[in-house]
C-alpha positions as CSV (number, residue, x, y, z in Angstrom):
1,X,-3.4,-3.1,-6.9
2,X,-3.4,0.9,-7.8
3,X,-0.6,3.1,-7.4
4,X,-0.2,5.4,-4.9
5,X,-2.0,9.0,-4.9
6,X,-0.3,11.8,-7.1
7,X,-1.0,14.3,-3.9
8,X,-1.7,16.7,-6.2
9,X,-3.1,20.5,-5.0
10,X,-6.7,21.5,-6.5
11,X,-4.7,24.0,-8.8
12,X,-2.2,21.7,-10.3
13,X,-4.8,18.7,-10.5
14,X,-7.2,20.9,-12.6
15,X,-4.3,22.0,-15.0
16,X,-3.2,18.6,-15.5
17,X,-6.7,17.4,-16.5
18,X,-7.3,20.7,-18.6
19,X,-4.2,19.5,-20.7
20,X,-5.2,15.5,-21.0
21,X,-8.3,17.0,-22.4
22,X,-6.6,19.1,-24.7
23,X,-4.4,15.6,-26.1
24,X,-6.7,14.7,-29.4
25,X,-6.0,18.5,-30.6
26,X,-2.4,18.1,-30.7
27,X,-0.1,16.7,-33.6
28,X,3.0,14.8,-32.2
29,X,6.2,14.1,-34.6
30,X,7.7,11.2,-33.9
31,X,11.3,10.8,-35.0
32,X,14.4,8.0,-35.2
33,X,14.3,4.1,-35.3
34,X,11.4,2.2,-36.0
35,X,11.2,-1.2,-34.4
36,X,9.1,-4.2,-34.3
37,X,8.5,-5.8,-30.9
38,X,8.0,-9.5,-31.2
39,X,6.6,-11.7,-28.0
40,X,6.8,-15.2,-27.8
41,X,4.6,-16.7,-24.7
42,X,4.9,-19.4,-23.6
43,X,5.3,-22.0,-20.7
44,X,8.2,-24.0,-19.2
45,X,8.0,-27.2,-17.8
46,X,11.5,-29.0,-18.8
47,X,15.1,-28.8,-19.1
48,X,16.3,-30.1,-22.8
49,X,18.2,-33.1,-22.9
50,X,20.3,-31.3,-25.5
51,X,21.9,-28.4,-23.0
52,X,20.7,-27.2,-19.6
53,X,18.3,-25.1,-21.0
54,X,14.8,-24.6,-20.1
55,X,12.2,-25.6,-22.9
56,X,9.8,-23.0,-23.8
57,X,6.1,-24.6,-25.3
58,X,5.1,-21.6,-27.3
59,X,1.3,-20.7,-26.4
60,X,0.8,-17.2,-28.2
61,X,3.1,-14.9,-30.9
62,X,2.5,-10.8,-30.8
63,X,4.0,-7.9,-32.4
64,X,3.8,-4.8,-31.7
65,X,4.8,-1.5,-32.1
66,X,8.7,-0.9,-30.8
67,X,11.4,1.8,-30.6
68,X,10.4,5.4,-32.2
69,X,7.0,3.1,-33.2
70,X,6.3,2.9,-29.9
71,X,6.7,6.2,-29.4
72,X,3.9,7.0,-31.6
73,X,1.6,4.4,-30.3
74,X,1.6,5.8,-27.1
75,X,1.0,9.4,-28.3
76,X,-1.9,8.0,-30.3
77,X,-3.3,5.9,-27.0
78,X,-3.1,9.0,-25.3
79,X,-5.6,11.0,-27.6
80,X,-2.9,12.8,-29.9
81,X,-2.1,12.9,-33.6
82,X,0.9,11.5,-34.3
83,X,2.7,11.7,-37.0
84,X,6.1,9.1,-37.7
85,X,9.3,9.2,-39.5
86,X,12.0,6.5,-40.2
87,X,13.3,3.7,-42.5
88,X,11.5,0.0,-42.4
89,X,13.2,-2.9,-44.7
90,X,11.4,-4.4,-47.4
91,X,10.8,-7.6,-45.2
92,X,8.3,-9.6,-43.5
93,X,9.1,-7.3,-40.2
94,X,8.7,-3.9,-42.2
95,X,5.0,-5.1,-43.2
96,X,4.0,-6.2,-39.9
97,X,5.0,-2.7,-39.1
98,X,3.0,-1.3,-41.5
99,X,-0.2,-3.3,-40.9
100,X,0.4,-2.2,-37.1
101,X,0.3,1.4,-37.8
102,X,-2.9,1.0,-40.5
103,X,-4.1,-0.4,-37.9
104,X,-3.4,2.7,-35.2
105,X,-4.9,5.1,-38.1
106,X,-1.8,6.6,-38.1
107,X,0.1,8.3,-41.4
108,X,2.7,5.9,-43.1
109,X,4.0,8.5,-45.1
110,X,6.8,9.3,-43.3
111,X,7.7,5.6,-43.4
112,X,10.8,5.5,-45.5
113,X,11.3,1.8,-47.2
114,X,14.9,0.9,-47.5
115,X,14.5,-2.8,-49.9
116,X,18.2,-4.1,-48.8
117,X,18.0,-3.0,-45.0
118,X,16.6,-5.2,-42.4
119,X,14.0,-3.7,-40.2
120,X,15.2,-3.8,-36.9
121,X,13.2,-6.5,-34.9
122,X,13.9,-7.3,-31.1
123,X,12.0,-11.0,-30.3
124,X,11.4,-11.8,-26.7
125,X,10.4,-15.4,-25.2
126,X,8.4,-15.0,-21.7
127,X,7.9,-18.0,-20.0
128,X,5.3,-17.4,-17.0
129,X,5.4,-13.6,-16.8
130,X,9.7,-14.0,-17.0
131,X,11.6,-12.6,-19.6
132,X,13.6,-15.7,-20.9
133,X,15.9,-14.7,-23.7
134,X,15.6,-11.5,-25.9
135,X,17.3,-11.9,-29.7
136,X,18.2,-9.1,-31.9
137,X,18.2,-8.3,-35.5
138,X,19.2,-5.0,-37.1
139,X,21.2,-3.2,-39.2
140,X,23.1,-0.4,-37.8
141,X,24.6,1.2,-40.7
142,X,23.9,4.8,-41.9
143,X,20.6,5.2,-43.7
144,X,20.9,5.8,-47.2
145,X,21.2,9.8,-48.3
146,X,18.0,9.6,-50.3
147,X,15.9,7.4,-47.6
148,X,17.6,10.9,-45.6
149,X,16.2,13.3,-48.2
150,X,12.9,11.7,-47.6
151,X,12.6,11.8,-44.4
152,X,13.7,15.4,-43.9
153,X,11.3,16.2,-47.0
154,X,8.5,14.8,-45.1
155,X,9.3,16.6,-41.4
156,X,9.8,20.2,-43.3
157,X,6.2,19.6,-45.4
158,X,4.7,18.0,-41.7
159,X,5.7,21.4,-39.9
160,X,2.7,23.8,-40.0
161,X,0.7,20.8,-38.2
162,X,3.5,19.3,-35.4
163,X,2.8,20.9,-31.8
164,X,6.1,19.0,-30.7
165,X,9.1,16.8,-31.7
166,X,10.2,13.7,-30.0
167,X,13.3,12.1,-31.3
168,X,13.6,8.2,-30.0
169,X,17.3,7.1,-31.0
170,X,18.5,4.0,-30.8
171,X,21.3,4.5,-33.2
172,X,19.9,2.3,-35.6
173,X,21.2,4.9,-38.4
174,X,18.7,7.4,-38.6
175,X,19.7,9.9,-36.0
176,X,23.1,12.0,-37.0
177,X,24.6,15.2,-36.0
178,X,24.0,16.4,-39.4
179,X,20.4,15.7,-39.4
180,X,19.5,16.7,-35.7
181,X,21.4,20.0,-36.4
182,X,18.8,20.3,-39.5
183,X,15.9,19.0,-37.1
184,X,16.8,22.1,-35.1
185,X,16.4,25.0,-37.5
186,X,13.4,23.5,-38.6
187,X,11.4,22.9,-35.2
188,X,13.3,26.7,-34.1
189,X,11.6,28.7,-36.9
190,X,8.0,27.7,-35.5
191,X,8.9,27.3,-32.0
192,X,8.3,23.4,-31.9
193,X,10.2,22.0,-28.7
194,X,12.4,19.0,-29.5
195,X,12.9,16.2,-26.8
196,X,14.6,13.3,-27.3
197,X,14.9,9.9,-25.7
198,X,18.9,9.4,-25.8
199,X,21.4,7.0,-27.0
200,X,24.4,7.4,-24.8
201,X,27.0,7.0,-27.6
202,X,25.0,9.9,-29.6
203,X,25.0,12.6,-26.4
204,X,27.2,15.3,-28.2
205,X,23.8,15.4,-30.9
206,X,21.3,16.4,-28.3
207,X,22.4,19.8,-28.1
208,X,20.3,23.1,-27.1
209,X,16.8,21.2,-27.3
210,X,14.1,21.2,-25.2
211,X,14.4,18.1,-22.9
212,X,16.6,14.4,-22.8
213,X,15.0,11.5,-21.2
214,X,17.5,9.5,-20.2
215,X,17.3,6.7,-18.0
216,X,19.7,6.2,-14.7
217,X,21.9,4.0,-16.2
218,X,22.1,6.3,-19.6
219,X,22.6,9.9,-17.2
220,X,25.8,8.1,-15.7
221,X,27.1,6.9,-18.6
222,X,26.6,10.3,-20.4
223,X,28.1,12.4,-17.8
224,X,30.4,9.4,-17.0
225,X,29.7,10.1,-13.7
226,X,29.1,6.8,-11.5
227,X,25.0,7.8,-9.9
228,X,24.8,5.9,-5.9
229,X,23.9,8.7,-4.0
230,X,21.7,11.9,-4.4
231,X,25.2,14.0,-4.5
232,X,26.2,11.9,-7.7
233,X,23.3,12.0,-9.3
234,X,22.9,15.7,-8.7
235,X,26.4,16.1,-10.4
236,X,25.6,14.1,-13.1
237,X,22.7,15.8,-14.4
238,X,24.2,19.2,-13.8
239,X,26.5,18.5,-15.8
240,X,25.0,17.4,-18.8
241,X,23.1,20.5,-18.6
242,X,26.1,22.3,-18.6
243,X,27.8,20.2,-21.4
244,X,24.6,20.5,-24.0
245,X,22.7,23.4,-22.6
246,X,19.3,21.4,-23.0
247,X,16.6,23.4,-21.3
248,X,16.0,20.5,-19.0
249,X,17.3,17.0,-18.3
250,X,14.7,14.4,-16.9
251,X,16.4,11.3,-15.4
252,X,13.8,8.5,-14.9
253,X,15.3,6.5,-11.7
254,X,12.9,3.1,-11.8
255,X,11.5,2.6,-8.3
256,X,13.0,5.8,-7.3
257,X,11.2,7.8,-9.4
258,X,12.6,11.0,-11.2
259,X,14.8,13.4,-10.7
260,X,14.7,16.9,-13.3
261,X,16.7,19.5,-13.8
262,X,16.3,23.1,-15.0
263,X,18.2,25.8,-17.0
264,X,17.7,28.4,-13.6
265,X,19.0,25.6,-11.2
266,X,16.0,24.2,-9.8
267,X,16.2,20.3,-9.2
268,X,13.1,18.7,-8.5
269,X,13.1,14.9,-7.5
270,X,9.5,13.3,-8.6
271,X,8.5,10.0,-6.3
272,X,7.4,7.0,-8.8
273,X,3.9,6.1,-7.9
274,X,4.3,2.6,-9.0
275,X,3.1,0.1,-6.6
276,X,4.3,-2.7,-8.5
277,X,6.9,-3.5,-11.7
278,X,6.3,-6.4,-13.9
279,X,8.2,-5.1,-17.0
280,X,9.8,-1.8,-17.6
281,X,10.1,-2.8,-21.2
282,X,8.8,0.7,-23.2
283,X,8.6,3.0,-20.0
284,X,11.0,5.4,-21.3
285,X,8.6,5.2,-24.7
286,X,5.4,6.2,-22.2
287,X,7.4,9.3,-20.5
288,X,8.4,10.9,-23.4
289,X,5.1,10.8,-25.1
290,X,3.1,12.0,-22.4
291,X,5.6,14.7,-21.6
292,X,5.6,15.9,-25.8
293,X,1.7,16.0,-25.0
294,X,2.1,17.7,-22.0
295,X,4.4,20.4,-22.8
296,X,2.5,20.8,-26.7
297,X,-0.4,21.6,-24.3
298,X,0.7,24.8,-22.3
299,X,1.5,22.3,-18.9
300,X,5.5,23.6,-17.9
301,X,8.4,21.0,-17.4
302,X,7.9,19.7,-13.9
303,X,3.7,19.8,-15.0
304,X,4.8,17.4,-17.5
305,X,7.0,15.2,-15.5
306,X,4.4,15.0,-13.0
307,X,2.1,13.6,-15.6
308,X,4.6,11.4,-17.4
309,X,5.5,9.7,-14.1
310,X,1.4,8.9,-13.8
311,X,1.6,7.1,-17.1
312,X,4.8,5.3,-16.5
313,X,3.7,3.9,-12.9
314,X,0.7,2.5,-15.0
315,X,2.8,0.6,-17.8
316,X,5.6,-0.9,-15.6
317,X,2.6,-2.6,-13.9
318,X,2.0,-4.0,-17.1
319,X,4.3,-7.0,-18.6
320,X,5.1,-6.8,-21.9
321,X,5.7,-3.5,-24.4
322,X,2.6,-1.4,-23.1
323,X,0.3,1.8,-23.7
324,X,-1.6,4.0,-21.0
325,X,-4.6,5.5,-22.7
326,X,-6.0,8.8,-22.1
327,X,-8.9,7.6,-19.9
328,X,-5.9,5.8,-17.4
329,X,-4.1,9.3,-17.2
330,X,-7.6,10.8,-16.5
331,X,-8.2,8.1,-13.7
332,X,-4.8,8.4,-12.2
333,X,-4.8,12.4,-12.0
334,X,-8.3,12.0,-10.4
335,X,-6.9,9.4,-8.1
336,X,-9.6,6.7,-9.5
């Protein structure tokens, strides 16, 4: 089933493409908790004996890419050069990780290898196309200083060739006021915009940077304002402009779309174009690196949103963590 038509004008159609085109030529940081997805597929045909639970026959075992990784693995399905930063454990997880991004072709050097820590690893069982059970395991401490150091030495070296920043915070002990308040005086001397894909206990660090993806769910929580109507949600995001002075908010609303907000006033509420949702599992990773592409490539806020919502209508109609490629964008801006 395709999505529905972007209904874009010849004008904004054309700029849209002219920046997709322009993807490979752009580098794209990518910043904060490193994950590793795991997928256990299976099929279900029992209840155990042992507790009225359903019995899973395992078929198939992935990994993939997750969290900040994900991030970059969509920037780099998109065309762009991506560059990553964070801490992996010295564990079984942190060299699937690695393998995965050899794999990409992207740089490990910003890859920060903490021996005692445990790389955070989220492990999902789907049973025919149905999430199951999801379990966790992670360490959420602080990061060590020097693993800090590193990571900061890496970004300031990294500069002369990073069109944009995206910080993906799961507050997994990477992102800190301390840091993103470094982060900014390094991306503001070269002009590099800095969005971010929020945590909702961390909103007081997203200060003064170029965009926050947050989801419905996160905007309410943030602005602790409870979203059911468009008069709610308009509040809400007003006032997290007005409590971090971001120049724009972007709330991703599921079926409903987008909704994002701008430093002059202007609200602009973006339909999805998703015909279908079989997993929303990454979306929010898909938005914000389209949009860091976008916006590296000339294309304005609402250009961006526009484009991101293209590429998340094609992954939610994906199940599983998923990438959009730069040829999909290209075939959903033409309407293909």
């Amino acid at each position: 089933m395709q999505n529905a038509p972007l209904n874009l004008s010849a004008e904004l159609k054309s700029r849209l493409l002219a920046a997709i085109e322009s993807f490979p030529a752009l580098c794209i940081l990518t910043v904060g908790d490193i994950m590793l997805d795991r997928f256990i597929w299976g099929e279900v045909n029992r209840i155990s004996p042992e507790a009225p639970v359903p019995v899973v026959e395992v078929l198939e075992e992935t990994r993939l890419l997750g969290g900040c990784a994900n991030v970059a693995h969509n920037v780099a399905a998109l065309g762009g050069q991506v560059l990553a930063a964070g801490v992996l454990g010295e564990d079984p997880a942190g060299h699937s990780l690695l393998h995965l991004f050899h794999r990409l072709g992207a740089s490990t050097e910003g890859l920060i290898i903490e021996p005692q820590r445990h790389t955070t690893t989220k492990t999902r069982i789907i049973a025919r196309n149905q999430q199951v059970v999801r379990f966790d395991r992670e360490d959420r401490t602080p990061i060590k200083p020097g693993s800090l150091h590193n990571i900061e030495a890496f970004i300031e070296k990294s500069l002369a060739r990073i069109h944009g920043i995206v910080v993906s915070d799961y507050a997994k002990g990477v992102i800190t006021l301390p840091f993103m308040d470094r982060l900014r005086v390094q991306a503001g001397k070269r002009a590099i915009p800095v969005m971010v894909d929020p945590k909702v206990e961390h909103v007081d660090l997203y200060g003064n940077v170029a965009v926050i993806t947050p989801n419905h769910l996160e905007a309410s929580q943030m602005a602790q304002v409870r979203i059911t109507c468009e008069e709610s949600l308009l509040r809400a995001g007003r006032q997290l402009m007005e409590r971090l002075a971001c120049h724009s908010v972007l709330i991703t609303r599921g079926k409903e779309g987008m909704t994002l907000f701008l430093q002059d006033g202007t609200v602009d509420h973006i339909p999805t174009v998703a015909r279908r949702v079989f997993d929303v599992t990454g979306a929010g990773d898909t938005v914000i690196a389209t949009l860091s592409l976008a916006m590296a490539a000339g294309l304005n806020s609402r250009e961006g949103a526009i484009l991101a919502n293209a590429a998340a209508g094609i992954v939610v109609g994906e199940v599983g963590t998923s990438v959009v490629t730069r040829d999909q964008l290209l075939s959903a801006v033409n309407g293909h």
